[in-house]
C-alpha positions in Angstrom: 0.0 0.0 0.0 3.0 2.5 0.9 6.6 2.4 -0.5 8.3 2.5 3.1 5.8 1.3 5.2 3.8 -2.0 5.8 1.4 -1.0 7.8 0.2 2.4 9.2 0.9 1.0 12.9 4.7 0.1 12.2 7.2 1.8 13.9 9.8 1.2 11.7 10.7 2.0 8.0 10.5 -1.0 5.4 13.5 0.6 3.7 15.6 3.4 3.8 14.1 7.1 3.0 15.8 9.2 0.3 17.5 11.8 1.7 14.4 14.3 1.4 12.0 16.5 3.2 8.8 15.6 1.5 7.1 12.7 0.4 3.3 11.6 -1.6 0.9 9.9 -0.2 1.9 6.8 -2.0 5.0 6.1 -0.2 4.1 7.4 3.4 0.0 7.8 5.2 -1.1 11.2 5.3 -0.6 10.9 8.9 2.7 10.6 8.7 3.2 13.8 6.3 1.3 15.6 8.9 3.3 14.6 11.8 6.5 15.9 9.8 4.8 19.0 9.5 4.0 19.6 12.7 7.5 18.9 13.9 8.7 20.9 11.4 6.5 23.9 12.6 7.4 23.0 16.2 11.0 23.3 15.6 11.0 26.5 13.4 8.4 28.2 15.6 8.9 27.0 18.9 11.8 24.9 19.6 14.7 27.1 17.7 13.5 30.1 19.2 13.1 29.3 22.1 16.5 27.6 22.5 18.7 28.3 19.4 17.8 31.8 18.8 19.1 32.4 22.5 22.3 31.0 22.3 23.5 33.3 19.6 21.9 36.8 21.0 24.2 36.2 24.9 24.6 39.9 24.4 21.7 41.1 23.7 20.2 43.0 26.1 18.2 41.9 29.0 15.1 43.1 28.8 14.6 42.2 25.1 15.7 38.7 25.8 13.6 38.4 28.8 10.6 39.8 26.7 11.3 37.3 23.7 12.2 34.0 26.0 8.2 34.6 27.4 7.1 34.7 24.0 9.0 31.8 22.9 8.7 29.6 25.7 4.3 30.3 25.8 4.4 29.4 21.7 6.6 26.4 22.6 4.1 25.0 25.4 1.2 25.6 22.8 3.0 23.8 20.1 4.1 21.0 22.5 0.1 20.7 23.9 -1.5 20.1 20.5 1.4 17.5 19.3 1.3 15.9 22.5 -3.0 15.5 21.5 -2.0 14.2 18.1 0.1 11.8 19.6 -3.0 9.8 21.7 -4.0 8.8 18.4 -2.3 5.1 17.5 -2.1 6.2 14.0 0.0 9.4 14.5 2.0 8.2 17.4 2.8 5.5 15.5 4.3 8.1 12.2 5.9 10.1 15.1 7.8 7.0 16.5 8.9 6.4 12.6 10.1 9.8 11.9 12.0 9.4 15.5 13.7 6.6 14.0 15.3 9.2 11.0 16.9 11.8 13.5 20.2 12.0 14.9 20.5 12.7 18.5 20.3 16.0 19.7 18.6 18.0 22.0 15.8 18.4 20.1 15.0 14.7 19.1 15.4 14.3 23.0 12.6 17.1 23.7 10.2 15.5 21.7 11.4 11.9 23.5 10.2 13.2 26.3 7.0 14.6 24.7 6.4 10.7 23.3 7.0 9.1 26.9 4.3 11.5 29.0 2.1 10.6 26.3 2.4 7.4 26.4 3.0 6.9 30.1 -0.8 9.1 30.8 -2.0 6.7 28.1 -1.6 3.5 30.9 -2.6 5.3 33.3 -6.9 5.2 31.7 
């Protein structure tokens, strides 16, 4: 049915991916296109600001970067609130678990580790 995956409930590739940032619906499930968004959009919009962007402006001053870390980190929590939601779903967490499987370690794939684990972890708890 899909080029790299079995079934929509693996969590592991069938193959290798090409070395690309999108894909058709032929070789991955919508889900999974959707989940590469949103991490995509979570990293651009929350993540990296909220932790890259500081790391470079040490000498800005401190008001702005006090201003701007608020902003970052409330965008960050929202971002984090509605993947974590996504997630619940089998399907999704599933794709999420897959893409996981594609990114080197770094703080971010860690982040979003932890993200998968409360998940999961308030999912035994119903």
């Amino acid at each position: 049915m899909y080029k790299y995956i079995n079934d929509i409930f693996d969590t592991e590739y069938n193959q290798s991916l090409p070395e690309r940032v999108s894909f058709t619906e032929s070789e991955l499930p919508l889900e999974e296109i959707e989940v590469r968004e949103m991490v995509e959009a979570w990293y651009l919009s929350g993540y990296a600001p909220c932790f890259e962007k500081h790391k470079s402006n040490l000498s800005s001053k401190f008001d702005e970067l006090s201003f701007d870390a608020g902003e970052s980190a409330a965008r960050l929590k929202k971002l984090e609130t509605t993947l974590m939601l996504v997630l619940k779903n089998q399907v999704y967490r599933a794709a999420f678990k897959r893409l996981m499987t594609t990114m080197k370690p770094s703080s971010s794939k860690v982040r979003l580790m932890l993200l998968l684990d409360q998940v999961e972890n308030g999912l035994k708890v119903h």
